[in-house]
ZATOR-668874 format. One line per field, with one value per atom (N, C-alpha, C): residue number from 1; residue in one letter; atom name; x, y, z. Coordinates in Angstrom, 2 decimals. Layout:
# residues N
num [NUM,...]
residuo [A,...]
atomo [CA,...]
xx [X,...]
yy [Y,...]
zz [Z,...]
***
This chain:
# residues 84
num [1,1,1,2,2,2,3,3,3,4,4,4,5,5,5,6,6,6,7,7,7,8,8,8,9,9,9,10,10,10,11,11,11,12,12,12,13,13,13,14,14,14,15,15,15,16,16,16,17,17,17,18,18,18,19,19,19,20,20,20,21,21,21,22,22,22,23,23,23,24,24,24,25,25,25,26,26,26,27,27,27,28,28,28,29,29,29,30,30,30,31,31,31,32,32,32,33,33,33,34,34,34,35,35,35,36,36,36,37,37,37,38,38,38,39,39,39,40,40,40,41,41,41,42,42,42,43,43,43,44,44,44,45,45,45,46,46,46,47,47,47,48,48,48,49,49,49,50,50,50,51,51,51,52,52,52,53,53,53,54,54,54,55,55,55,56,56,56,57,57,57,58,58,58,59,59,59,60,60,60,61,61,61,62,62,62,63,63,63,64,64,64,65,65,65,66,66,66,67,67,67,68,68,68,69,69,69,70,70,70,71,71,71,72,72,72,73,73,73,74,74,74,75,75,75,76,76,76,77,77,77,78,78,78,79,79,79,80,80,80,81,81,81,82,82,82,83,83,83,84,84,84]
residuo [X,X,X,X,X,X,X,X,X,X,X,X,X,X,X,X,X,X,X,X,X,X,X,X,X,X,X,X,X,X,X,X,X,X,X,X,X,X,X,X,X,X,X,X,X,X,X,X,X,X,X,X,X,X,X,X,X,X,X,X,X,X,X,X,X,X,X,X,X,X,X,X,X,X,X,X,X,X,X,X,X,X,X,X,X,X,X,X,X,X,X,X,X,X,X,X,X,X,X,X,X,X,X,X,X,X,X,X,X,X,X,X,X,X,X,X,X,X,X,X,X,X,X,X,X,X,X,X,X,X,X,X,X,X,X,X,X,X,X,X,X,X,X,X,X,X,X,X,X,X,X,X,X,X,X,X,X,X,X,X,X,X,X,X,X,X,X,X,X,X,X,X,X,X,X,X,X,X,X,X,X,X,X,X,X,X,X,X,X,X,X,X,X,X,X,X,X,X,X,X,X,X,X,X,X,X,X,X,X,X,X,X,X,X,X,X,X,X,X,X,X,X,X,X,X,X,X,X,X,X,X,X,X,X,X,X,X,X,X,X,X,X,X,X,X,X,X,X,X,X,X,X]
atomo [N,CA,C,N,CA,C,N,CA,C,N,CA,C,N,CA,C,N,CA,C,N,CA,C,N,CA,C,N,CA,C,N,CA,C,N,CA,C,N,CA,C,N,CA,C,N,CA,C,N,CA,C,N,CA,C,N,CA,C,N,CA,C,N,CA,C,N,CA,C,N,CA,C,N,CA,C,N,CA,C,N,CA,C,N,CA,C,N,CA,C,N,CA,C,N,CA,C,N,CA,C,N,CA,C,N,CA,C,N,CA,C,N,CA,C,N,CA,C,N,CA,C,N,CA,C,N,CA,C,N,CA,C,N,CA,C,N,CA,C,N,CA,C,N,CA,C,N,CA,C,N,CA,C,N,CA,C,N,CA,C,N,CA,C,N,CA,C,N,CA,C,N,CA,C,N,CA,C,N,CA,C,N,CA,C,N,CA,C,N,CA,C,N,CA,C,N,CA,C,N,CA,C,N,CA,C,N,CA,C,N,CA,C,N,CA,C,N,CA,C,N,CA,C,N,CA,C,N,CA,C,N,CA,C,N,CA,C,N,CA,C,N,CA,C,N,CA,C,N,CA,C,N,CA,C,N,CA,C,N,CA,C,N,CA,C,N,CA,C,N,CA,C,N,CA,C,N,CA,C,N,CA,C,N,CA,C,N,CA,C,N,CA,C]
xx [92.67,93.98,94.93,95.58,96.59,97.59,98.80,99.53,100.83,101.18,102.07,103.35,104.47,105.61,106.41,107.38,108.53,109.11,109.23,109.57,110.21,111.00,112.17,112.53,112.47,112.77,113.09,114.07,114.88,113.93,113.87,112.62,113.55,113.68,114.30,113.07,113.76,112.86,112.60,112.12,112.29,112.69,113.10,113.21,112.64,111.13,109.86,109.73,110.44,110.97,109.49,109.29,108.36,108.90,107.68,108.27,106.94,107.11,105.88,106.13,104.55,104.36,104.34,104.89,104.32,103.39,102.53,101.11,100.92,101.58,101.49,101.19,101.81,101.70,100.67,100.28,98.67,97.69,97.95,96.96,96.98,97.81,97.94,97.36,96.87,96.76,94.97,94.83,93.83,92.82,93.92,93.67,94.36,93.97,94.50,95.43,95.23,95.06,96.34,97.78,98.48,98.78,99.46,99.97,101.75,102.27,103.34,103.90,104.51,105.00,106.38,107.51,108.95,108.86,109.60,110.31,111.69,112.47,113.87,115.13,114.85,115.09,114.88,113.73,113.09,111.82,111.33,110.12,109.59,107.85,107.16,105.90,105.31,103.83,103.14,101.91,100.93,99.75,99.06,97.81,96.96,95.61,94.76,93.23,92.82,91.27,89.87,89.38,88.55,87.37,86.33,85.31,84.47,83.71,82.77,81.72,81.75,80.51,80.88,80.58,80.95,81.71,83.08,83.64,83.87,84.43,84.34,85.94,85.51,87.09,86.71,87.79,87.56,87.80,89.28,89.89,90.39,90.00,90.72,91.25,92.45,93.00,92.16,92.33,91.61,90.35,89.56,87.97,88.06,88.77,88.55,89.42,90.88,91.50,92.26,91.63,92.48,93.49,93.68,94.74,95.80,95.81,97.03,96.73,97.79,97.16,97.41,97.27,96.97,98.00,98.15,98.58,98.03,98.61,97.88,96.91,98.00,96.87,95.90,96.26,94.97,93.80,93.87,92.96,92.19,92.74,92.14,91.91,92.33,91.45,89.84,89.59,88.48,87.74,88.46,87.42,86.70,88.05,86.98,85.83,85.94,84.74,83.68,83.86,82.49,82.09,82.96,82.28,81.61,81.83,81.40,79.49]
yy [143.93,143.76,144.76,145.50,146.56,145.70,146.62,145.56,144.83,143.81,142.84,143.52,144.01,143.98,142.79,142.89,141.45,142.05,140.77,141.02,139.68,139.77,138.75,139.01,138.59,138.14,137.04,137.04,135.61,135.43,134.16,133.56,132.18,132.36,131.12,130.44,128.70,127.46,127.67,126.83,126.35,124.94,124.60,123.13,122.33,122.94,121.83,121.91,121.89,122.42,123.97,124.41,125.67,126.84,127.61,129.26,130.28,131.32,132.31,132.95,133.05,133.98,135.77,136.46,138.02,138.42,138.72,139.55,139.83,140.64,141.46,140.99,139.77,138.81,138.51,137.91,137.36,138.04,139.47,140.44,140.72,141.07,140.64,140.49,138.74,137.80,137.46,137.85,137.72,136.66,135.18,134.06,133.42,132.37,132.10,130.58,130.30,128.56,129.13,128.44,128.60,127.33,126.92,126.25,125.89,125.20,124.74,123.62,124.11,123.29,123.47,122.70,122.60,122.76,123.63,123.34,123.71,122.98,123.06,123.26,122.94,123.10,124.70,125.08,126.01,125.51,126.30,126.30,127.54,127.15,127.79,128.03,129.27,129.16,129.92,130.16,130.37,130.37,131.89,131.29,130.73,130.40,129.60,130.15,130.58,131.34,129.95,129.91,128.20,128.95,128.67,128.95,128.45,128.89,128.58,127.71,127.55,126.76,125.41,124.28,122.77,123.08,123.80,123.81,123.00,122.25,122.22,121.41,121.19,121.03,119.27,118.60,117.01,116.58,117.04,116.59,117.99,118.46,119.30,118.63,118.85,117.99,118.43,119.86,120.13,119.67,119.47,119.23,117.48,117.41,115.45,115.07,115.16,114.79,115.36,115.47,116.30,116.75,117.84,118.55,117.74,116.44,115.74,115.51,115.34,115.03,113.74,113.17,111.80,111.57,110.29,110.11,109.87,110.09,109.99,108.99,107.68,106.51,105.93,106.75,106.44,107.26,108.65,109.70,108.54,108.17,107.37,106.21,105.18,104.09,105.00,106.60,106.32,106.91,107.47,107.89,106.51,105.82,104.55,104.02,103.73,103.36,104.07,105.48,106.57,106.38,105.31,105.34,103.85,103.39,101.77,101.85]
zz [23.99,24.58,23.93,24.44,23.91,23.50,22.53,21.63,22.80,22.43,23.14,22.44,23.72,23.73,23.65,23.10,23.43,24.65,25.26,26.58,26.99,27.79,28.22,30.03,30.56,32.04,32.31,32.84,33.38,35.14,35.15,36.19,36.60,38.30,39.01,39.04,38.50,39.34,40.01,40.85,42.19,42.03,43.63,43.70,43.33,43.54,42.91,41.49,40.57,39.12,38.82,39.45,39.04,39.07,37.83,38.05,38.55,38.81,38.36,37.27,37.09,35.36,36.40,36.06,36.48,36.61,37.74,37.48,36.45,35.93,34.74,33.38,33.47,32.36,32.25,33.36,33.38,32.95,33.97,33.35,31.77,31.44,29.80,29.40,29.66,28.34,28.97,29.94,30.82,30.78,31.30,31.37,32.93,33.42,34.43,33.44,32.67,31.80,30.73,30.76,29.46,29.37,28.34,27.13,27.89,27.61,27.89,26.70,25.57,24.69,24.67,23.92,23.70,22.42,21.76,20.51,20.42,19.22,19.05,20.29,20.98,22.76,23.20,23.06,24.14,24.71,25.44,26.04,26.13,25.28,25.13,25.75,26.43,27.12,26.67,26.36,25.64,26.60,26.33,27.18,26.45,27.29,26.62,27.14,26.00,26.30,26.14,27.68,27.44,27.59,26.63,26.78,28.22,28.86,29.75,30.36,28.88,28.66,28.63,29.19,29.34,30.18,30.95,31.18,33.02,33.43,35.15,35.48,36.64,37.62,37.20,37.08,36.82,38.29,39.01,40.26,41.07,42.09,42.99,43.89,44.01,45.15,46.87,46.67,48.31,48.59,47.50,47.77,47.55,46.52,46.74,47.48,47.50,48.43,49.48,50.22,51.26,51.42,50.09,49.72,49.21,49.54,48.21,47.05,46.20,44.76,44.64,43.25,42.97,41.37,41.87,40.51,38.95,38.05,36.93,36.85,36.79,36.37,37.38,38.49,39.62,39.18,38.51,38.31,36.90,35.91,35.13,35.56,36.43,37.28,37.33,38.13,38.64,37.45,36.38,35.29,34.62,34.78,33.90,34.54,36.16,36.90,36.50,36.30,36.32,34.49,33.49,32.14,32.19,33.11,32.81,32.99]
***
């Protein structure tokens, strides 16, 4: 990875409280997976390099549910069925 500039760009929400990361960014850090933490009132993102291996999708909304998503504690209702 060539060396990381500091770099600063101001990025509109959206309504749906979201932003985009820059192509560029991505390409970067050359991950699709970051990090989203708070400290001292900022917000911080971080990518995240996941190894391959073990790795899989738990819930896609398009393939399990016909493109809607689900709520949390419904997604853990059906994990527990699948540990019993």
């Amino acid at each position: 990875m060539a060396k990381m500039l500091n770099f600063e760009k101001i990025q509109r929400v959206t309504s749906k409280g979201q932003i985009t990361l820059p192509a560029f960014w991505r390409k970067e850090f050359g991950t699709n997976q970051v990090v989203v933490t708070t400290k001292g009132g900022k917000v911080e993102i971080s990518p995240v390099h996941l190894s391959r291996e073990g790795e899989y999708t738990v819930f896609d909304a398009i393939r399990d549910n016909k493109g809607k998503g689900i709520k949390a504690k419904d997604l853990v209702k059906m994990l527990d069925k699948i540990n019993r």
